[in-house]
DSSP file (Angstrom, degrees, kcal/mol; ACC not computed):
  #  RESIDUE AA STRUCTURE BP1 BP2  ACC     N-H-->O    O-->H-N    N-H-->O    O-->H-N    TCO  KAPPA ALPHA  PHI   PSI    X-CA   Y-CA   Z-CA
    1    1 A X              0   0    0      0, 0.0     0, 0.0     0, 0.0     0, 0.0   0.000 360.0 360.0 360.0 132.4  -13.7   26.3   20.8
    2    2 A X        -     0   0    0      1,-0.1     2,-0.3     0, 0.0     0, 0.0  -0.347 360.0-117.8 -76.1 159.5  -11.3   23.3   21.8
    3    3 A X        -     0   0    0      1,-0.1    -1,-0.1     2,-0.0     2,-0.0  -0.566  25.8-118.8-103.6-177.2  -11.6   20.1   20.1
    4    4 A X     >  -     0   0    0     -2,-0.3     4,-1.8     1,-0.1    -1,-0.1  -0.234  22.8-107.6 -77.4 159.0  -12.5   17.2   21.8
    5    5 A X  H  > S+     0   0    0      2,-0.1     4,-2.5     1,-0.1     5,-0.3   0.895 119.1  66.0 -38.0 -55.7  -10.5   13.9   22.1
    6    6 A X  H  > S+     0   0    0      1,-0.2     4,-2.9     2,-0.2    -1,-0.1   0.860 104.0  40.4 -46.0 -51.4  -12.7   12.5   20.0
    7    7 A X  H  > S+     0   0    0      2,-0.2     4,-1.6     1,-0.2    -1,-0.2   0.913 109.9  59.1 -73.8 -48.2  -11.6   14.7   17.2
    8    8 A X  H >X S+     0   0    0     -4,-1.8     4,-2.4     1,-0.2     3,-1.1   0.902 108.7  46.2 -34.8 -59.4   -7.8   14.4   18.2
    9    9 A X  H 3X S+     0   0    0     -4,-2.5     4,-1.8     1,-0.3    -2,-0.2   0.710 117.6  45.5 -67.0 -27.9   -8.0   10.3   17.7
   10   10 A X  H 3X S+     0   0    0     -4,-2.9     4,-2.3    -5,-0.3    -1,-0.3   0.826 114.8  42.7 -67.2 -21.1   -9.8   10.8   14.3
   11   11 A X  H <X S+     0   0    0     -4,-1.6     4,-1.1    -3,-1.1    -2,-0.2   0.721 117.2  50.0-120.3 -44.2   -7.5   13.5   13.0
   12   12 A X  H  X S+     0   0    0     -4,-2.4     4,-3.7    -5,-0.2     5,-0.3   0.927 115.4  42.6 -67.0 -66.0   -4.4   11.3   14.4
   13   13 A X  H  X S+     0   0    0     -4,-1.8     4,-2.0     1,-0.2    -2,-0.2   0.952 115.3  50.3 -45.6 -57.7   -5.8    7.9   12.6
   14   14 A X  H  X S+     0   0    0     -4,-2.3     4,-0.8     1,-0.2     5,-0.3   0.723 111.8  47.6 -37.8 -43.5   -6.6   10.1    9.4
   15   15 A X  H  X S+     0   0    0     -4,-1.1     4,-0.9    -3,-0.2    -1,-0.2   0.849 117.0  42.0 -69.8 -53.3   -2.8   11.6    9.5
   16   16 A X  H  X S+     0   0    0     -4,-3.7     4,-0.8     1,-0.2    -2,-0.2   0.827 116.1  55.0 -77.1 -16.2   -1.0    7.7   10.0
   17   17 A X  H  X S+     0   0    0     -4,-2.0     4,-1.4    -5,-0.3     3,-0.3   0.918 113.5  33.8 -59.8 -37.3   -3.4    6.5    7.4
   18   18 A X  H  X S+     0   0    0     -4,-0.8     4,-1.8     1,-0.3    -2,-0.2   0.695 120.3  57.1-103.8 -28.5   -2.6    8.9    4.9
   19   19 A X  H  X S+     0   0    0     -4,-0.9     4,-2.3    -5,-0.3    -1,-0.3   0.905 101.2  48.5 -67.2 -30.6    0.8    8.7    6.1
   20   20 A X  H  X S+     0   0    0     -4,-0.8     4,-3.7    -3,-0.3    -2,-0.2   0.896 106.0  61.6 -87.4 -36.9    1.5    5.2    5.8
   21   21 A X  H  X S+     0   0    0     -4,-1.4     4,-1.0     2,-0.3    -2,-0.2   0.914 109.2  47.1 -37.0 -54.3    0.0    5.4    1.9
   22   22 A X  H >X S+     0   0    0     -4,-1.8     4,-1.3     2,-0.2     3,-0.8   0.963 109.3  45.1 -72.7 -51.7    2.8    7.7    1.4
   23   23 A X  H >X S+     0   0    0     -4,-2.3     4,-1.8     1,-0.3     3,-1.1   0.956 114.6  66.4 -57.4 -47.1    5.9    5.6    3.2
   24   24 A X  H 3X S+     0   0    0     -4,-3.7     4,-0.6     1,-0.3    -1,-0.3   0.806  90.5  50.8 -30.9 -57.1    3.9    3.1    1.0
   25   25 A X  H << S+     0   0    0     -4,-1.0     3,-0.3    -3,-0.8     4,-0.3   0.747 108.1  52.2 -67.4 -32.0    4.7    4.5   -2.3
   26   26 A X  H X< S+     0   0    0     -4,-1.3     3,-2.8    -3,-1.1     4,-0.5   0.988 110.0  59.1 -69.6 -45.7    8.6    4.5   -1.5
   27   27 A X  H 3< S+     0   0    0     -4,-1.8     3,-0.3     1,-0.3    -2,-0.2   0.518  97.1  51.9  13.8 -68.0    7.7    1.1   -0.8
   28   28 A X  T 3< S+     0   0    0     -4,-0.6    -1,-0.3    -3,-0.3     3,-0.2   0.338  84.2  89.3-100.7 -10.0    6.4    0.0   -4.0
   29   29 A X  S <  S+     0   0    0     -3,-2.8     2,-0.6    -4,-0.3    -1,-0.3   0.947  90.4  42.2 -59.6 -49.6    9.2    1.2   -5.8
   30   30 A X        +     0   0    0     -4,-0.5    -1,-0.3    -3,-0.3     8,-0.1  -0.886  58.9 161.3-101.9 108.6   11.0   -2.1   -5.3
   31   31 A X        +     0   0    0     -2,-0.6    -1,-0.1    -3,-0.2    -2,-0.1   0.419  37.8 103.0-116.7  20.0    9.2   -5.3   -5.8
   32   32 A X  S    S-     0   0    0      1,-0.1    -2,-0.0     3,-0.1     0, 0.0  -0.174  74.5-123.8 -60.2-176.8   11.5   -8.0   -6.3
   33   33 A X  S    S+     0   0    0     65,-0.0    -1,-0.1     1,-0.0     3,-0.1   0.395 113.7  46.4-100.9  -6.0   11.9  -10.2   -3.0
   34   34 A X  S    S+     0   0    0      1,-0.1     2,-1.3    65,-0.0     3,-0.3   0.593  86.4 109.3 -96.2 -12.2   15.9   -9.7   -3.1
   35   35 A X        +     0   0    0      1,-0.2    -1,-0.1     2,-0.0    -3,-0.1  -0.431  36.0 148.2 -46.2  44.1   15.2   -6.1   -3.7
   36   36 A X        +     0   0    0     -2,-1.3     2,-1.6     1,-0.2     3,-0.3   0.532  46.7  82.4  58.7 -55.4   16.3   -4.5   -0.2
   37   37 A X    >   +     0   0    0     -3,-0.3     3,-3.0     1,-0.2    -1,-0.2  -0.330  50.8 170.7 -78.8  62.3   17.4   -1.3   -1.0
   38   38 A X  T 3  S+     0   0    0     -2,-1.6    -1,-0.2     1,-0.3    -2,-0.1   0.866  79.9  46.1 -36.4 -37.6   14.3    1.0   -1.3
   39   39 A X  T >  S+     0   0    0     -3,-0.3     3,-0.8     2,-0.0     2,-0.6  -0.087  76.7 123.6-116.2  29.0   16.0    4.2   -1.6
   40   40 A X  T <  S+     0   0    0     -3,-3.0     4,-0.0     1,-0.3    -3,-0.0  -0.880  88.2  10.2-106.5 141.8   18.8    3.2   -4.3
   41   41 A X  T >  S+     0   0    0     -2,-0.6     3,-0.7     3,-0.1     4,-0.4   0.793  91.0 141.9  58.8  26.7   18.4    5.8   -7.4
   42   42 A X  T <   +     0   0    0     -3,-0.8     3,-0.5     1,-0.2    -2,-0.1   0.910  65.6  43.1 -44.8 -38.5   16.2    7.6   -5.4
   43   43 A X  T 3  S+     0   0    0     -4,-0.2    -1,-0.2     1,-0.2    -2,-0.0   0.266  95.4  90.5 -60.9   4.4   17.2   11.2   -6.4
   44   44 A X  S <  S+     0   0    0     -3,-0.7     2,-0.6     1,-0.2    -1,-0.2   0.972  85.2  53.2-113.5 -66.2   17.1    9.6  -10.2
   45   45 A X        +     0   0    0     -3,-0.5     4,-0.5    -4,-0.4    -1,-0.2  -0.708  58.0 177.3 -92.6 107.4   13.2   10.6  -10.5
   46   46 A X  S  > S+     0   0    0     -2,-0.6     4,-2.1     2,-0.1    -1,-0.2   0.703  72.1  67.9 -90.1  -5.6   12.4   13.8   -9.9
   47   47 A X  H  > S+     0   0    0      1,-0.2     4,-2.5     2,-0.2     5,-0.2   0.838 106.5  51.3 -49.8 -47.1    8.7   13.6  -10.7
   48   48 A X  H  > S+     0   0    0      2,-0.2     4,-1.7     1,-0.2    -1,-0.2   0.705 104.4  43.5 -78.6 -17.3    8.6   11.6   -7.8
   49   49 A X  H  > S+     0   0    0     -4,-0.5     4,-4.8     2,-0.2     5,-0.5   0.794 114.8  53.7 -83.9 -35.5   10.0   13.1   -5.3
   50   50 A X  H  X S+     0   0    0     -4,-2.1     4,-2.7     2,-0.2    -2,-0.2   0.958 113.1  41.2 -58.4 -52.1    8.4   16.1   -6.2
   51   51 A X  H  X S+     0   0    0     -4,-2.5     4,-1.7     1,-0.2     5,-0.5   0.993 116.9  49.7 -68.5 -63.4    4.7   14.5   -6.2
   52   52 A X  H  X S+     0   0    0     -4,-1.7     4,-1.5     1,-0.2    -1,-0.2   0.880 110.4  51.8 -53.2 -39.4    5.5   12.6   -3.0
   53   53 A X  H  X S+     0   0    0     -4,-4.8     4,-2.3     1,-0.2     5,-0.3   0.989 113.9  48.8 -36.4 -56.5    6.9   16.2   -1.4
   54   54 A X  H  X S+     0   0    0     -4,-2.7     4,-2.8    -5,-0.5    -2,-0.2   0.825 101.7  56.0 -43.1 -51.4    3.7   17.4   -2.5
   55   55 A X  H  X S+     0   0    0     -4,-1.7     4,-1.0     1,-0.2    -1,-0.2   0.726 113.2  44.3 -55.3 -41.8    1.6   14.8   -1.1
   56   56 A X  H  X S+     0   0    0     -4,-1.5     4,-1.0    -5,-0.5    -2,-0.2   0.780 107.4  50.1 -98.4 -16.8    3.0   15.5    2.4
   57   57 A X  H  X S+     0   0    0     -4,-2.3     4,-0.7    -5,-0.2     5,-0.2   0.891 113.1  52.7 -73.1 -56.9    3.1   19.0    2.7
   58   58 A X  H  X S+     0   0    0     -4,-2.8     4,-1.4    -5,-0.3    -2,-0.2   0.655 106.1  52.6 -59.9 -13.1   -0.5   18.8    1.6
   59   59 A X  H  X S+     0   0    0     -4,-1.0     4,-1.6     2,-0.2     5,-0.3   0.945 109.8  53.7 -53.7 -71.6   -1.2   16.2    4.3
   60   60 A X  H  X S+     0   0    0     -4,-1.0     4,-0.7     1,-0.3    -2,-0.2   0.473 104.7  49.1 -42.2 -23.0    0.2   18.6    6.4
   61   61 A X  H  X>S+     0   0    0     -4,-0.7     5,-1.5     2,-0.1     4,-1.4   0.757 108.0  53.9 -99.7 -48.0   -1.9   21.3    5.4
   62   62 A X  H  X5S+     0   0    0     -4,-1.4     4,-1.6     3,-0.2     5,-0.4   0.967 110.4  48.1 -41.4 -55.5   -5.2   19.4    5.8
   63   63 A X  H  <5S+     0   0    0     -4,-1.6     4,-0.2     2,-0.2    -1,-0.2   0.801 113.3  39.9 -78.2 -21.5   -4.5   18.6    8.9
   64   64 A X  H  <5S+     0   0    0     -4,-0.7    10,-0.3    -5,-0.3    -1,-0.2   0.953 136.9  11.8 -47.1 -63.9   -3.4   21.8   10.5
   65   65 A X  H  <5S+     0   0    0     -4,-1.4     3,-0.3     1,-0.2    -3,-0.2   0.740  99.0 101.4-106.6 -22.9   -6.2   24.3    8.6
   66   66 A X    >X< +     0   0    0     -4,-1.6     3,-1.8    -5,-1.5     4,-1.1   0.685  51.2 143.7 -29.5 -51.6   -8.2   21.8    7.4
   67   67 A X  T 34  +     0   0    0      5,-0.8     5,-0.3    -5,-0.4    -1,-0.2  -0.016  65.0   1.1  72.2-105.0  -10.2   22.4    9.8
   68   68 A X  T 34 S+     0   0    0     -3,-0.3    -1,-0.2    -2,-0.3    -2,-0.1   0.597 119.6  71.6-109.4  -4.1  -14.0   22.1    9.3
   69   69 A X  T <4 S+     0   0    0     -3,-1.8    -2,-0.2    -4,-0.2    -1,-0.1   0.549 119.4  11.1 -71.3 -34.8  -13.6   21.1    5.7
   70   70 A X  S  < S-     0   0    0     -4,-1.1    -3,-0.2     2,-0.2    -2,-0.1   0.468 108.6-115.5-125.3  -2.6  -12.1   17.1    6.8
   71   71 A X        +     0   0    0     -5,-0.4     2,-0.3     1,-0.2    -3,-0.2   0.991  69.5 126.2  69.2  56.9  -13.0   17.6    9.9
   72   72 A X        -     0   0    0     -5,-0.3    -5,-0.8   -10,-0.2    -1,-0.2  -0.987  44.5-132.3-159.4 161.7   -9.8   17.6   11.8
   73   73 A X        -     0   0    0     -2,-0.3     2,-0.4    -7,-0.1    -8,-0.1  -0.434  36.8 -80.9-107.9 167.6   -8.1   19.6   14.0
   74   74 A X        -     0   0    0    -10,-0.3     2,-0.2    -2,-0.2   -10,-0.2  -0.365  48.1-151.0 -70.1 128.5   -4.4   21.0   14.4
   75   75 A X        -     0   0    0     -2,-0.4     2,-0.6   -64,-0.1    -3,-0.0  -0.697  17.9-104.7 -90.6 154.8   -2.2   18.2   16.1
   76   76 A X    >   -     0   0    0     -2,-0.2     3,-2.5     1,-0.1     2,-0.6  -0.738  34.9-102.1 -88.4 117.4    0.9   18.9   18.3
   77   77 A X  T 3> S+     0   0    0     -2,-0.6     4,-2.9     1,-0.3    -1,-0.1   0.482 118.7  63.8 -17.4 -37.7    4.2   18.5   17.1
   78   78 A X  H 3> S+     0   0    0     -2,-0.6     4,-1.8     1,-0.2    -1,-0.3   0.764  99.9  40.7 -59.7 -31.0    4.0   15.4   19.0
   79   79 A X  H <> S+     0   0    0     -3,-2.5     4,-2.6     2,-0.2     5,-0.4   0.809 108.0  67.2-102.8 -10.7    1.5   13.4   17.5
   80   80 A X  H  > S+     0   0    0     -4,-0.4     4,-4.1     2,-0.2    -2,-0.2   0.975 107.2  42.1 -10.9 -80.8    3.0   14.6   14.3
   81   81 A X  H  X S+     0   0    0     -4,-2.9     4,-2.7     1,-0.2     5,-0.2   0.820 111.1  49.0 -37.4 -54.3    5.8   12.7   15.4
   82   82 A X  H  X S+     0   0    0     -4,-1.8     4,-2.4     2,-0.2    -1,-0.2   0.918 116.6  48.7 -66.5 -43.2    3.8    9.6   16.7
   83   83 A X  H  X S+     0   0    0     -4,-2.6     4,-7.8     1,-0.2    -2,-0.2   0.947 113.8  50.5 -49.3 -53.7    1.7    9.6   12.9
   84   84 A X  H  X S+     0   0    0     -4,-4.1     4,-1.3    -5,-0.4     5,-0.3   0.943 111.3  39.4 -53.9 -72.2    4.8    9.9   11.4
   85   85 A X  H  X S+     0   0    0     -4,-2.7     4,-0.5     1,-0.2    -1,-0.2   0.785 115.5  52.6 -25.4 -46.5    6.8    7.0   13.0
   86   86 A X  H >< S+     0   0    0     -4,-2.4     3,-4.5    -5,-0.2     4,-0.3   0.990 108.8  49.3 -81.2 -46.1    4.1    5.0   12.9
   87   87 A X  H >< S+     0   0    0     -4,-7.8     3,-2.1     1,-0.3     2,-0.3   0.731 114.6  48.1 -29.7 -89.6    3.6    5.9    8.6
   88   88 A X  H >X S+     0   0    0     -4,-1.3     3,-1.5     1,-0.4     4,-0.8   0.354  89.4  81.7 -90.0 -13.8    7.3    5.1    8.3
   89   89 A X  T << S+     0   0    0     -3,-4.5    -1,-0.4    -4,-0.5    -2,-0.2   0.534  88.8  56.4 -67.7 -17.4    6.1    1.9   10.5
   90   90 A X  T X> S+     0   0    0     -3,-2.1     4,-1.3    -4,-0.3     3,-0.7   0.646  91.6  68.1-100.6  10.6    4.9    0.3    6.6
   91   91 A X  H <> S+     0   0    0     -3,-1.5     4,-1.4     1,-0.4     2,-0.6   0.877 107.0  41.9 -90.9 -41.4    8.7    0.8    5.0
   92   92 A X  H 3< S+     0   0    0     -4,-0.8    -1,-0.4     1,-0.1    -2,-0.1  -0.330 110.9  52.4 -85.5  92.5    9.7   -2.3    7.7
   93   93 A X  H <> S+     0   0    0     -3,-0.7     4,-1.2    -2,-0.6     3,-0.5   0.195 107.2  57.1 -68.4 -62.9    6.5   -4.5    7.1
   94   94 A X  H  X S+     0   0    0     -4,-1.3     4,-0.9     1,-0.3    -2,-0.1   0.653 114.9  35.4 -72.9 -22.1    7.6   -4.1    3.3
   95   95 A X  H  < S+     0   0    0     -4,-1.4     4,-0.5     2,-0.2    -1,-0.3   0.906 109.6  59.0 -96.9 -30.3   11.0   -5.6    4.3
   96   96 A X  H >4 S+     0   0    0     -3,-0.5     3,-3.2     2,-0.2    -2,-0.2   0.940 108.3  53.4 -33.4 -55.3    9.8   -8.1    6.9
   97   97 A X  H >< S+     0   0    0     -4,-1.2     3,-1.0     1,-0.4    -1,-0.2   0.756  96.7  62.1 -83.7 -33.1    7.7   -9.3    3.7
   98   98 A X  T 3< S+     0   0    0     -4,-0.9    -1,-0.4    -5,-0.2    -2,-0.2   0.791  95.5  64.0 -44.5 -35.2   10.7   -9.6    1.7
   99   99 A X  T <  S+     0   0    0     -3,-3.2     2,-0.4    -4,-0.5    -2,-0.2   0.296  75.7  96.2 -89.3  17.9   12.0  -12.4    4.4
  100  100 A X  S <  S-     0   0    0     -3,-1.0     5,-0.1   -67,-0.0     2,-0.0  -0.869  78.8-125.5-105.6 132.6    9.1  -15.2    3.7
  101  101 A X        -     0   0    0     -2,-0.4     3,-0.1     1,-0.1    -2,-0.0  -0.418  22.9-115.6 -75.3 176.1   10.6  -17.8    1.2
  102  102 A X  S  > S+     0   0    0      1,-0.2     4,-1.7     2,-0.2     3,-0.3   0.517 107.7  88.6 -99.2  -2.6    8.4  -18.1   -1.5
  103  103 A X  T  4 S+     0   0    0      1,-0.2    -1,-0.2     2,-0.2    -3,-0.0   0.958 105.6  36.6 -44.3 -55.8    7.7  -21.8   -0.3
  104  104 A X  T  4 S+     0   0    0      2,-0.2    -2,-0.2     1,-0.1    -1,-0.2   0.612 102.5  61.5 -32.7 -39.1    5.2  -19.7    1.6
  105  105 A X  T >4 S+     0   0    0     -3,-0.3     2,-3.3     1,-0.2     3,-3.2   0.844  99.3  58.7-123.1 -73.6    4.3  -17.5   -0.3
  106  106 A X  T 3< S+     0   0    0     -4,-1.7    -1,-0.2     1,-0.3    -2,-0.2   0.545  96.4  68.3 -57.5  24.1    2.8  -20.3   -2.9
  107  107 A X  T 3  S+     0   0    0     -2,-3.3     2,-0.7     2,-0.1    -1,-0.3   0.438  72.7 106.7-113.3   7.4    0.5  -21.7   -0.1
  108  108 A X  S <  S-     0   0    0     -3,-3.2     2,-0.1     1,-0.0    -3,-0.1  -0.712  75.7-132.7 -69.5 109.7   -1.4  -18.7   -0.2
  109  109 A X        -     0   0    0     -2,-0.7     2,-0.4     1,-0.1    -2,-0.1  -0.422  14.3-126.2 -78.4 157.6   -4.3  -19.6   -1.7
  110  110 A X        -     0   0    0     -2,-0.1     2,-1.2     2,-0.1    -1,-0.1  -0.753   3.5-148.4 -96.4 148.9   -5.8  -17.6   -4.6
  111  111 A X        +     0   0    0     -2,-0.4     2,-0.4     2,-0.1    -1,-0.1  -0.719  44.1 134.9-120.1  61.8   -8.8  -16.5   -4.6
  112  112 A X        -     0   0    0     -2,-1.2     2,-2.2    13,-0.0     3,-0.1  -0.983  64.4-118.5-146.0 133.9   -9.8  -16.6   -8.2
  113  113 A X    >   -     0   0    0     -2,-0.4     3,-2.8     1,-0.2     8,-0.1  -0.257  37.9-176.7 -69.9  73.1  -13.2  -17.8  -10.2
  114  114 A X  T 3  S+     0   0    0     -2,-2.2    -1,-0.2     1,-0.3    24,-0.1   0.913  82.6  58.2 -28.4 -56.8  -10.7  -20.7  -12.4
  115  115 A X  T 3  S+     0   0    0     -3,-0.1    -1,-0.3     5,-0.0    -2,-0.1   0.420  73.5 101.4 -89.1  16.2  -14.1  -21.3  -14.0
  116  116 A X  S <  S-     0   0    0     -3,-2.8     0, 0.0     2,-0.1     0, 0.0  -0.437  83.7 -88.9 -83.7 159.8  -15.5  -17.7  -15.6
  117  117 A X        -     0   0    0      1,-0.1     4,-0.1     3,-0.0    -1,-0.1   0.253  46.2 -88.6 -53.1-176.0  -15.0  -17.6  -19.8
  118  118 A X  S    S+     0   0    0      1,-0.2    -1,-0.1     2,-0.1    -2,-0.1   0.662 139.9  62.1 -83.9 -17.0  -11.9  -16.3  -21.4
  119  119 A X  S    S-     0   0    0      2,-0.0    -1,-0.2     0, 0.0     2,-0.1   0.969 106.2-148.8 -66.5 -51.5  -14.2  -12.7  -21.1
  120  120 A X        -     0   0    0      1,-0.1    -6,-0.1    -5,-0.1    -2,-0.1  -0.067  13.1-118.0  92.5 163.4  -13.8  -13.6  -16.6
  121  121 A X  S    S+     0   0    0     -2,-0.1     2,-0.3    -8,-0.1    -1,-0.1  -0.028  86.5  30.7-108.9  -2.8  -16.8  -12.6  -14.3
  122  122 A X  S  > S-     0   0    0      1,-0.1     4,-2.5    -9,-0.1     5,-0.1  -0.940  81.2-109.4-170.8 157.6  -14.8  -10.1  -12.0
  123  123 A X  H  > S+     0   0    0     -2,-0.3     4,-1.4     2,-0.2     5,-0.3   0.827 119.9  58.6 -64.1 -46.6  -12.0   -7.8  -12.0
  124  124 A X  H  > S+     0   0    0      2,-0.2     4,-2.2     1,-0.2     5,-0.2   0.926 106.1  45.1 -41.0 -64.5  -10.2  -10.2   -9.9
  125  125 A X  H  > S+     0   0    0      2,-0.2     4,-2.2     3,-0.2    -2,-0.2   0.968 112.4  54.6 -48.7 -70.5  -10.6  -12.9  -12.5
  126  126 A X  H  X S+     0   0    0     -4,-2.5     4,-2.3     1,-0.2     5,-0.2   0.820 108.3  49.4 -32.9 -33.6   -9.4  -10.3  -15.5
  127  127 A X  H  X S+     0   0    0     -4,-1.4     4,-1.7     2,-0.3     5,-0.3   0.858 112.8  46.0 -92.8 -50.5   -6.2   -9.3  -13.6
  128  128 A X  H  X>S+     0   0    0     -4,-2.2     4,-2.4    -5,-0.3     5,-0.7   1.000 107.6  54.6 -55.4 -60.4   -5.1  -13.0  -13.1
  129  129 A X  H  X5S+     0   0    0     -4,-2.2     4,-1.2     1,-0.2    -2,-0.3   0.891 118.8  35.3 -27.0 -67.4   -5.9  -13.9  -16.5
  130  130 A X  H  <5S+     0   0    0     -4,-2.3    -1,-0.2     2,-0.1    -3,-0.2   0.949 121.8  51.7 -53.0 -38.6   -3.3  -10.8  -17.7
  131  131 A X  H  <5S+     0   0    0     -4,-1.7    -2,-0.2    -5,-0.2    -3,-0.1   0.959 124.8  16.3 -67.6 -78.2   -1.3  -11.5  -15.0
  132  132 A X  H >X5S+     0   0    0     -4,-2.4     3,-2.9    -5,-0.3     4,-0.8   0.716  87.1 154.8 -49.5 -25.8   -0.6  -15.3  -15.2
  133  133 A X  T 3<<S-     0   0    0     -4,-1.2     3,-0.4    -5,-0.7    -1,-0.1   0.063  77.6 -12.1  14.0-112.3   -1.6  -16.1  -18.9
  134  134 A X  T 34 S+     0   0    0      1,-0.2    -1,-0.2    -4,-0.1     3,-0.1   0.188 116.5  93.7-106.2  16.2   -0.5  -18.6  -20.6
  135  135 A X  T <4 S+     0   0    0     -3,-2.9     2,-0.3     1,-0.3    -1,-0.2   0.510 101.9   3.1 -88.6 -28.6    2.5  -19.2  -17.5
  136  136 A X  S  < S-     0   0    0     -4,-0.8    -1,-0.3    -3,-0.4     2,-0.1  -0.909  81.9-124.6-172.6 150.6    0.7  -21.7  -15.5
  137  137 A X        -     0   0    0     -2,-0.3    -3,-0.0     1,-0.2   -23,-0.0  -0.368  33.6 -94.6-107.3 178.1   -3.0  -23.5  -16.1
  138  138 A X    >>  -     0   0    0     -2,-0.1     4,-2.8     1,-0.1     3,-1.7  -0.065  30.4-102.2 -89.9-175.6   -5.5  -23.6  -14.2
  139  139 A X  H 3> S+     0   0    0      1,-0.2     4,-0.6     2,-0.2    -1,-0.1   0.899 123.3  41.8 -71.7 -20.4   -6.6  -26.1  -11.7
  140  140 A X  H 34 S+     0   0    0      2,-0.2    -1,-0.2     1,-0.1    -2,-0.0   0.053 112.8  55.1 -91.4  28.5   -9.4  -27.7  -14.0
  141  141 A X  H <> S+     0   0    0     -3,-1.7     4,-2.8     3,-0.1    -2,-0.2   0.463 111.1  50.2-128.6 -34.5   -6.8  -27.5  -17.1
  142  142 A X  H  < S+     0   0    0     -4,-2.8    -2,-0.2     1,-0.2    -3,-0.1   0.915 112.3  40.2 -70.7 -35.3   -4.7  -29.4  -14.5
  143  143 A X  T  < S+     0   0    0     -4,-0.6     4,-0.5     2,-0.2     3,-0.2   0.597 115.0  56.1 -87.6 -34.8   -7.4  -32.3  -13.6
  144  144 A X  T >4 S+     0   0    0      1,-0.3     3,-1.7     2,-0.2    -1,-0.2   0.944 107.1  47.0 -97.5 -54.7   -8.4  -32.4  -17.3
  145  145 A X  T 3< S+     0   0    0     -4,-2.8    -1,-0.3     1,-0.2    -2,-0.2   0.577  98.2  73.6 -71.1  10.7   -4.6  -33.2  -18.4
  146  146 A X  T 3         0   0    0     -3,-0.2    -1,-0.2     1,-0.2    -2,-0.2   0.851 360.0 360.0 -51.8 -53.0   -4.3  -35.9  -15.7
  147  147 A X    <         0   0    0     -3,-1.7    -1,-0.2    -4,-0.5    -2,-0.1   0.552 360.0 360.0 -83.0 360.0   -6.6  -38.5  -17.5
């Protein structure tokens, strides 16, 4: 039985998702903002190249035979290609995002409950709290040393 369209354009989103997750992970390797150079000391970990090999060969096998188990059908070298390109489409965003000064970057507001206990109310809260500590107060720590 042929697959549909339908199946193609699910089986093609599922492929660039899972693809761009992967171009992601080289990504993440460097997160300074002068950092540029994704792929210096790549060969240096081989745990990683090995897991990330892995990761994509096993895309690669879901989506071929995968079949009635993800529900997707075999794609044609071509939108391989198109999946692909487009995954490899989050290595520039990551450098684009490198090019906003960080005058910018601090008017993004944060989105975090200032007022929950030292325990915090949310994961969200917890994570700032580690993150930031004792590196900058909060905004009612600011208001309060004002007076």
């Amino acid at each position: 039985m042929a697959a549909s369209p339908r199946l193609y354009h699910y089986t093609l989103m599922f492929h660039t998702f899972v693809l761009m997750n992967l171009f992601n992970q080289i990504n993440c390797r460097k997160l300074g903002l002068k950092d540029f150079n994704i792929f210096e000391r790549f060969i240096n970990n081989f745990w990683f190249i090995a897991v990330l090999a892995g990761e994509f060969v096993a895309q690669w096998f879901i989506v071929e035979i995968g079949g009635v188990i993800f529900r997707t059908t075999s794609l044609p070298l071509g939108l391989h290609l198109v999946a692909l390109c487009l995954g490899a489409g989050s290595l520039a965003v990551g450098a684009a995002l490198k090019f906003i000064p960080e005058e910018l970057v601090d008017r993004i507001p944060v989105v975090i409950n200032e007022e929950a206990g030292d325990e915090g109310v949310d994961i969200l809260s917890k994570m700032h709290k580690r993150v930031v500590g004792h590196y900058q107060k909060s905004e009612t720590q600011r208001l309060l040393d004002s007076d």
